[in-house]
C-alpha positions as CSV (number, residue, x, y, z in Angstrom):
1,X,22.4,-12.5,-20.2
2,X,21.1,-8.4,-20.8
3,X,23.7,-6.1,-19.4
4,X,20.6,-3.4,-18.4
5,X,22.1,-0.1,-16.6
6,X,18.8,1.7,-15.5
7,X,18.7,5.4,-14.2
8,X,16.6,6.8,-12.3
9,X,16.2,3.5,-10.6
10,X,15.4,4.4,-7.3
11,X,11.6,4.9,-7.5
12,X,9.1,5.0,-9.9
13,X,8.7,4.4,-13.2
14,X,12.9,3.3,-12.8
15,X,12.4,0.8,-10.6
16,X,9.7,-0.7,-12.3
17,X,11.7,-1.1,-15.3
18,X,14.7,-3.0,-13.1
19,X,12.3,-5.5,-12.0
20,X,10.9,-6.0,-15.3
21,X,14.3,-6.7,-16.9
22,X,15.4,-8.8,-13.6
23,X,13.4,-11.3,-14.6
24,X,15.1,-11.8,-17.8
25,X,17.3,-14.9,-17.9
26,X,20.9,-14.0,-15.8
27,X,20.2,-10.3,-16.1
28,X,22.9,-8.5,-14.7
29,X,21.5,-4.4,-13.6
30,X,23.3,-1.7,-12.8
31,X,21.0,0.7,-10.9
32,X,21.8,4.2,-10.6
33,X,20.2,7.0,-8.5
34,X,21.5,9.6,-6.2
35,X,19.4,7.5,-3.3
36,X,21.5,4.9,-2.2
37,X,19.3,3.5,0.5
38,X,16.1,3.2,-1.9
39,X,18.5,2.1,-4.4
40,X,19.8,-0.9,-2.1
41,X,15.7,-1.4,-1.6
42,X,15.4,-2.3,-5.6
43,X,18.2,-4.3,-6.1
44,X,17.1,-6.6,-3.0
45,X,14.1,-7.3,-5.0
46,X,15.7,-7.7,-8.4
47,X,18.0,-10.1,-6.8
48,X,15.0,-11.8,-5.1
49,X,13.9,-12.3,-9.1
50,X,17.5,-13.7,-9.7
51,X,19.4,-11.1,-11.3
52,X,22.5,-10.0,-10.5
53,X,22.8,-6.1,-9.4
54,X,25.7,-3.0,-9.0
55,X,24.5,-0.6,-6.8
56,X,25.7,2.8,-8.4
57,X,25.0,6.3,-6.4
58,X,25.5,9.2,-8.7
59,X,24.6,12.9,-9.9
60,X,23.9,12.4,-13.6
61,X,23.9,15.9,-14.1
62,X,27.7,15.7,-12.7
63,X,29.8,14.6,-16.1
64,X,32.9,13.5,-14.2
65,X,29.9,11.4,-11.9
66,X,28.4,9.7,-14.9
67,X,32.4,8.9,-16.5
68,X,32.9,7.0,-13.5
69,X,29.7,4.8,-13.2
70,X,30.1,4.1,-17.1
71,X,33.7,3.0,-16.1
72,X,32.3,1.0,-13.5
73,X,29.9,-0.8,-15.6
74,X,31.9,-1.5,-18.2
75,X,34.8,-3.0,-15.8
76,X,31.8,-5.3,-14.0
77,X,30.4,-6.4,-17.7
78,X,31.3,-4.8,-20.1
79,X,29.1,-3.1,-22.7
80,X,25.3,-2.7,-22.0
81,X,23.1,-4.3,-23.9
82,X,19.9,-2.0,-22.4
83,X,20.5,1.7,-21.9
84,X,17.1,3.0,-20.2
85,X,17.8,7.2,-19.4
86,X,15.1,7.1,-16.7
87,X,16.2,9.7,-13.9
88,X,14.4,13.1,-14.6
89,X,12.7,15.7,-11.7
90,X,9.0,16.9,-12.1
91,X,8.5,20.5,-10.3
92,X,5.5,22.3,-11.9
93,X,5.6,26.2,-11.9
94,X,4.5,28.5,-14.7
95,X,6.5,30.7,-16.0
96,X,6.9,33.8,-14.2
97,X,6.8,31.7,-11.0
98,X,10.0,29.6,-12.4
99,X,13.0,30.7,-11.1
100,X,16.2,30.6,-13.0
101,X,17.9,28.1,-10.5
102,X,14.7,25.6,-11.2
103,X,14.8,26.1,-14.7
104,X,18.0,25.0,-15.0
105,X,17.8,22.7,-12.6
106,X,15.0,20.5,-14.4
107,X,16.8,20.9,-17.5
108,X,20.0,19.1,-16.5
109,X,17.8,16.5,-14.4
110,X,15.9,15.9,-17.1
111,X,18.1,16.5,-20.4
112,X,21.4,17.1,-19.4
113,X,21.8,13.6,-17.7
114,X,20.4,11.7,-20.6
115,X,22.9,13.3,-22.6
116,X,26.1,13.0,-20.2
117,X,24.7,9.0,-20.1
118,X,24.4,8.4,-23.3
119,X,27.7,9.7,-24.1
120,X,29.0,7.9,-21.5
121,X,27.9,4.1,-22.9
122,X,27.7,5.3,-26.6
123,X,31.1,4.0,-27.8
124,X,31.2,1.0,-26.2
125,X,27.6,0.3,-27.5
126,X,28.5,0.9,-31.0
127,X,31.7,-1.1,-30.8
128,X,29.4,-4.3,-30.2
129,X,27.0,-3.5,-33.0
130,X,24.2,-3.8,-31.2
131,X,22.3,-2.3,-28.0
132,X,18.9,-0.8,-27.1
133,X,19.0,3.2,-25.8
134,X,15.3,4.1,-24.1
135,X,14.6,8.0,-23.4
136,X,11.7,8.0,-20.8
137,X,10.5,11.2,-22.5
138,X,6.8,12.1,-21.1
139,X,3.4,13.1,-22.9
140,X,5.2,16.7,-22.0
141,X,7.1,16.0,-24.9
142,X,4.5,16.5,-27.6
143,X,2.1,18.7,-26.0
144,X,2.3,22.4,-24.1
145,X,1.2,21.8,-20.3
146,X,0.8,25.3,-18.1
147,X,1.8,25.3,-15.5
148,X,5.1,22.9,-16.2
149,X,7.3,25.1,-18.2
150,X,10.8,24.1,-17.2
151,X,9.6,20.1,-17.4
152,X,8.0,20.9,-20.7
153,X,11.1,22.4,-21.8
154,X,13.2,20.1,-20.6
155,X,11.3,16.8,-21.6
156,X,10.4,18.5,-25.6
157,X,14.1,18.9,-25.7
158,X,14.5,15.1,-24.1
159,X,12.9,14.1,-27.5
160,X,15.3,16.0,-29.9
161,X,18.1,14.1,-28.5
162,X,16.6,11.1,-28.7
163,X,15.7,11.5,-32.3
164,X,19.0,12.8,-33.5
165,X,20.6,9.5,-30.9
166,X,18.2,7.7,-33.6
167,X,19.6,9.3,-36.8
168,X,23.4,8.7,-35.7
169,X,22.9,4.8,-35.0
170,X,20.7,3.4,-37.0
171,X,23.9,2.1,-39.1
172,X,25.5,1.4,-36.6
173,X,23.6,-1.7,-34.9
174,X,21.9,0.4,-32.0
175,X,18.0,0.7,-31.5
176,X,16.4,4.1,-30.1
177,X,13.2,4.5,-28.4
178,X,11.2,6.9,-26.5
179,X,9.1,6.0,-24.2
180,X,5.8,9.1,-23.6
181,X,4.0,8.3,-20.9
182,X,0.8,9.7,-19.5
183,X,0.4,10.0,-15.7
184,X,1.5,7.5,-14.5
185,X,1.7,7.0,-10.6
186,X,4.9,7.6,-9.1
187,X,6.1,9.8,-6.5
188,X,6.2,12.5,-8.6
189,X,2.2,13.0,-7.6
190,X,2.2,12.7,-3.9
191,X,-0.5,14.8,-2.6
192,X,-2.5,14.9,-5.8
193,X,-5.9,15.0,-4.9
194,X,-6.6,12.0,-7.4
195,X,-7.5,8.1,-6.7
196,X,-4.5,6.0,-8.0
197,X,-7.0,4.2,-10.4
198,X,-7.0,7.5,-12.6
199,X,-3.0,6.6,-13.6
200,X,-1.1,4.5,-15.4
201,X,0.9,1.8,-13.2
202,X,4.2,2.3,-13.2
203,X,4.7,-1.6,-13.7
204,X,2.5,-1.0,-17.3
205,X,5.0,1.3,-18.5
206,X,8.0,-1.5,-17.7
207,X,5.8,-4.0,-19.5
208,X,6.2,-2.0,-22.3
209,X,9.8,-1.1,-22.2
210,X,10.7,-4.7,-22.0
211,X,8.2,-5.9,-24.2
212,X,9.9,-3.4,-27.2
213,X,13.3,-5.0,-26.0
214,X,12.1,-8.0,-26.9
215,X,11.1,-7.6,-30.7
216,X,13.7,-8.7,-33.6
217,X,16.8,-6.6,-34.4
218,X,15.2,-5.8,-37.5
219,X,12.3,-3.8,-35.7
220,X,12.0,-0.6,-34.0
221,X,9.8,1.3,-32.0
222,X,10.8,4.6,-32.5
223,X,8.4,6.5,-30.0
224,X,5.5,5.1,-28.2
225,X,2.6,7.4,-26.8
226,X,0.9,6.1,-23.8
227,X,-1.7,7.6,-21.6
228,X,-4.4,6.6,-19.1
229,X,-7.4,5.2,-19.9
230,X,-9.1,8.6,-19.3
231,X,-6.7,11.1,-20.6
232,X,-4.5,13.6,-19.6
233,X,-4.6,14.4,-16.0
């Protein structure tokens, strides 16, 4: 019976993943987006799959915000068993084209969030001795895209957390992943002037995410690189 709270759930790679997990045995999900209306959409379909879902609007770059859905969370079921710090924001502009507003603004959707999140769950995750974090971190993470240089940022600095999350757990009964996806299609590339067939489904990348879950408490996959078929878009 996973506890699974899910951000970035609304859309995307997010709900993907809830749909995934709500197919686990008496999954209970907490979804959590600023979109409450597309958020209501996913959880109709996870409880369609049987799982039981909390419906949690929030700013995740607000701290106070993110104190309150953890509280929330924990009240409904205590610890989570799945941690998955999904919710990010994809606005390509190079450099001198990036303003200081949007710069900051993809860093706290993208980095900022995971971090308030994290901190948010991290005690009562330890406390149990056992717990799965996930960092959607992108293929943005590893290599310099022009062109993207607030998401690049943003999503390199994604994976430093993630890794030091790693090195402060390890003892402590809590598994770390990041997930590095390719293109993968999502709203993020509405009005790309590409066929879908030349990304990654979004529903591949759950697959995956679940399918780590799933190996033995001795095993970890620390970071997992995957890309479309073709390459890089």
């Amino acid at each position: 019976m996973p506890v699974v709270v899910i951000t970035g759930a609304s859309q995307g790679i997010g709900a993907a993943i809830a749909q995934a997990f709500a197919e686990e045995p008496a999954a209970q999900l907490a979804l959590v987006a600023r979109n409450q209306e597309r958020l209501e959409a996913v959880a109709a379909a996870c409880r369609d799959r049987g799982a039981e879902t909390l419906v949690l609007p929030c700013d995740l770059t607000n701290a106070a915000a993110v104190e309150a859905v953890a509280r929330s969370v924990l009240a409904h079921w205590g610890a989570p068993e799945v941690l998955v710090n999904n919710a990010g924001l994809f606005r390509p502009a190079p450099l001198r084209q990036t303003t200081v507003e949007e710069f900051q603004a993809q860093l706290e959707a993208n980095l900022t969030s995971a971090f308030l999140v994290t901190r948010a769950f991290l005690e009562p995750m330890i406390a149990q001795r056992r717990g799965h974090i996930f960092f959607m971190g992108s293929v943005a993470s590893l290599k310099a895209y022009p062109g993207s240089v607030a998401y690049c940022a943003a999503k390199h600095g994604l994976l430093g957390l993630a890794r030091v999350v790693r090195e402060e757990t390890r003892q402590l009964g809590l598994r770390v992943t990041v997930v590095l996806p390719g293109a993968t299609y999502t709203p993020s590339w509405t009005g790309v002037d590409l066929p879908e067939t030349r990304f990654m489904p979004a529903e591949d990348i759950a697959r995956a995410v679940r399918d780590i879950y799933h190996l033995s408490a001795r095993t970890v996959v620390e970071e997992i690189l995957l890309r479309p078929q073709e390459g890089d878009v």
